[in-house]
Kinemage of the C-alpha trace (Angstrom):
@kinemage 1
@onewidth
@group {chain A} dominant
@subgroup {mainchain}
@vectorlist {calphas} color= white
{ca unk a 1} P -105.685 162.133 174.182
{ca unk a 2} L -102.802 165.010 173.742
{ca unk a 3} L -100.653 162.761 175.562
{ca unk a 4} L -101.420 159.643 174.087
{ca unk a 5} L -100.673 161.867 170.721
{ca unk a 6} L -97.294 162.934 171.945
{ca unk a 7} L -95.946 159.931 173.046
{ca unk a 8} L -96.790 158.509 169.699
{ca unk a 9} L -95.207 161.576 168.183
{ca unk a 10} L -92.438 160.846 170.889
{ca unk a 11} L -91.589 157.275 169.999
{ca unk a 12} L -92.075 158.300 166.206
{ca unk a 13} L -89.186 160.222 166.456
{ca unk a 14} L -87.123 157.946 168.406
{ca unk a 15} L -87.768 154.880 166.074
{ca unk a 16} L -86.937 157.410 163.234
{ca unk a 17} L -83.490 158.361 164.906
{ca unk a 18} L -82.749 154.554 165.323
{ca unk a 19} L -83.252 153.638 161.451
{ca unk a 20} L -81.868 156.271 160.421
{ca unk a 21} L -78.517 155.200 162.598
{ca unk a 22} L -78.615 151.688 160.443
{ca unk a 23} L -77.183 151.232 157.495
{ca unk a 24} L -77.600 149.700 154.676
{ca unk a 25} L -74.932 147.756 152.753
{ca unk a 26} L -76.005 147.704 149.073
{ca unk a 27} L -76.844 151.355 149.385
{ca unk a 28} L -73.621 152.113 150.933
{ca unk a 29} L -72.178 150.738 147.783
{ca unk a 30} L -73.798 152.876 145.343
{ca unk a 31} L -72.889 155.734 148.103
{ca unk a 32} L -69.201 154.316 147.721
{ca unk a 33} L -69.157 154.207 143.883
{ca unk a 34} L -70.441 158.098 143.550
{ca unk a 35} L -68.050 159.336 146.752
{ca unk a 36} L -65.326 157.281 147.210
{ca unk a 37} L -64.659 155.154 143.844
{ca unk a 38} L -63.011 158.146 142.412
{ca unk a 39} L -60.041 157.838 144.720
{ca unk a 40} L -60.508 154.582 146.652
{ca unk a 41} L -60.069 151.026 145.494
{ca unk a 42} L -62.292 148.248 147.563
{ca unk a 43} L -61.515 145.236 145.866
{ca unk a 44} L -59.105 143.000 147.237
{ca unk a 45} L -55.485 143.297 145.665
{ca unk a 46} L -56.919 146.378 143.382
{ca unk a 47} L -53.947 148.375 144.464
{ca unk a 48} L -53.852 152.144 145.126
{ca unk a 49} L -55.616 154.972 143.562
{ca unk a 50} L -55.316 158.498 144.776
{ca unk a 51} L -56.244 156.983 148.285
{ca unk a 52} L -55.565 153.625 149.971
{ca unk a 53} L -57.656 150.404 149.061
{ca unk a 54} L -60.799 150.550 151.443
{ca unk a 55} L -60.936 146.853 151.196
{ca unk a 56} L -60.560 145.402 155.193
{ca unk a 57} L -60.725 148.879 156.234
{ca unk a 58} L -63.031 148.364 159.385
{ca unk a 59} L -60.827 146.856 162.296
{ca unk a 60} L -57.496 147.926 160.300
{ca unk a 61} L -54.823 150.634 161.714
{ca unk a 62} L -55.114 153.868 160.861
{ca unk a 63} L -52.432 155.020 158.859
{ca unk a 64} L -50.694 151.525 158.343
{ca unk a 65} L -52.200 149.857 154.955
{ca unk a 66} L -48.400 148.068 152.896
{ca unk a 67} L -46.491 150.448 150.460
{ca unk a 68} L -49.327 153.312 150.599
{ca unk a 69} L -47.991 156.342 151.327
{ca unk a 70} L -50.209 158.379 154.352
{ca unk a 71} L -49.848 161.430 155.482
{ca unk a 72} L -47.613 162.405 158.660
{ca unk a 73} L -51.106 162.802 160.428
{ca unk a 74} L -52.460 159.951 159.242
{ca unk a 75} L -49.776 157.641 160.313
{ca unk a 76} L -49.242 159.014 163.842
{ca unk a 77} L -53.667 159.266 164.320
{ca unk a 78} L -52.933 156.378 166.441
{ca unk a 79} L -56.502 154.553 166.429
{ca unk a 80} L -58.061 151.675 165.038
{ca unk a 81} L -60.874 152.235 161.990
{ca unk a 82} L -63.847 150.624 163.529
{ca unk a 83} L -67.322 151.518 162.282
{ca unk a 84} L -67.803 154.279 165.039
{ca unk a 85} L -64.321 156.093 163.904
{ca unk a 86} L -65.628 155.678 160.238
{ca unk a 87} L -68.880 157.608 161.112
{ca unk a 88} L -66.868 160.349 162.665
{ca unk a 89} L -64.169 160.943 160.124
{ca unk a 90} L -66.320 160.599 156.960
{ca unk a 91} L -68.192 163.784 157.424
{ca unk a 92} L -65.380 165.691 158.583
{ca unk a 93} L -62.179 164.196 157.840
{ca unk a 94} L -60.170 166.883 158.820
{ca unk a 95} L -61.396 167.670 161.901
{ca unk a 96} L -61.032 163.813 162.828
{ca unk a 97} L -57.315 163.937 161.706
{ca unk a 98} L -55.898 167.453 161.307
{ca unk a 99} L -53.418 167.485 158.539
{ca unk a 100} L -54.719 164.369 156.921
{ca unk a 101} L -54.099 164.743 153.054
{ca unk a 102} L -57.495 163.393 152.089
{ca unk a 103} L -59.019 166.807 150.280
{ca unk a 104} L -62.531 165.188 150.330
{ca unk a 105} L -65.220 167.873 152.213
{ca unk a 106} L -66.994 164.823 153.734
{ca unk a 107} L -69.976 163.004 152.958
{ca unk a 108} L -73.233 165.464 155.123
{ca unk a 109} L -76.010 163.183 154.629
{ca unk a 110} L -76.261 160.722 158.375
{ca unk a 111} L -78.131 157.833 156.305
{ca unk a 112} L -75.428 157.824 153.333
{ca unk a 113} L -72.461 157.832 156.389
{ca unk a 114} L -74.278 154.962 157.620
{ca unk a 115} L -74.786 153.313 154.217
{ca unk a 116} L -71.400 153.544 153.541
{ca unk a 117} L -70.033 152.261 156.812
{ca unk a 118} L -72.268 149.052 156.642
{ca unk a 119} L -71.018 148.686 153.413
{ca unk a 120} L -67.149 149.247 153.927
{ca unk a 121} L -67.609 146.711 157.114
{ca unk a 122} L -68.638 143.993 154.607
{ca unk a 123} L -65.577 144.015 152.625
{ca unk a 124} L -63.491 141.639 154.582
């Protein structure tokens, strides 16, 4: 019986882990109107704000988005935002790309990163 119980409690975890790793679009976009809205566009042709337009973000260059004007860091980063990058960077921007100009403290919580990120990868 105890290891029938933790096995259960095992796999409980594990299954726990797993949906927390997905996320979930129309909560990443009330995640993205409370974090990011403030200083990121998303709609297609909205222009700039403080940041770049988040709009086609996932499989876009870093550093490379028409007439916005990125950091030093930012433009040399030399990666690709795909939806693994995004969950790294968003909770710790600067650690992801030292001297990056975005002053944002990151965003702590695992299920809102993932929210977000399933969100951001729908706007295409």
């Amino acid at each position: 019986m105890a290891r029938l119980l933790t096995f259960t409690s095992a796999l409980v975890l594990a299954l726990a882990g797993v949906a927390h790793a997905e996320g979930n679009p129309a909560a990443g976009r009330a995640v993205f109107q409370t974090q990011c809205s403030i200083c990121h566009a998303v709609t297609p042709g909205a222009g700039f704000k403080m940041g770049p337009n988040l709009h086609g973000v996932v499989g876009r260059e870093a550093g490379s988005l028409a007439g916005y004007s990125y950091s030093p860091a930012m433009k040399a980063a030399g990666f690709v935002w795909t939806e693994d990058k995004l969950r790294t960077y968003l909770p710790n921007p600067r650690a992801t790309v030292a001297g990056t100009k975005m002053t944002y403290a990151g965003l702590h919580n695992p299920q809102q990163v993932a929210d977000l990120v399933a969100f951001l990868a729908t706007q295409k």
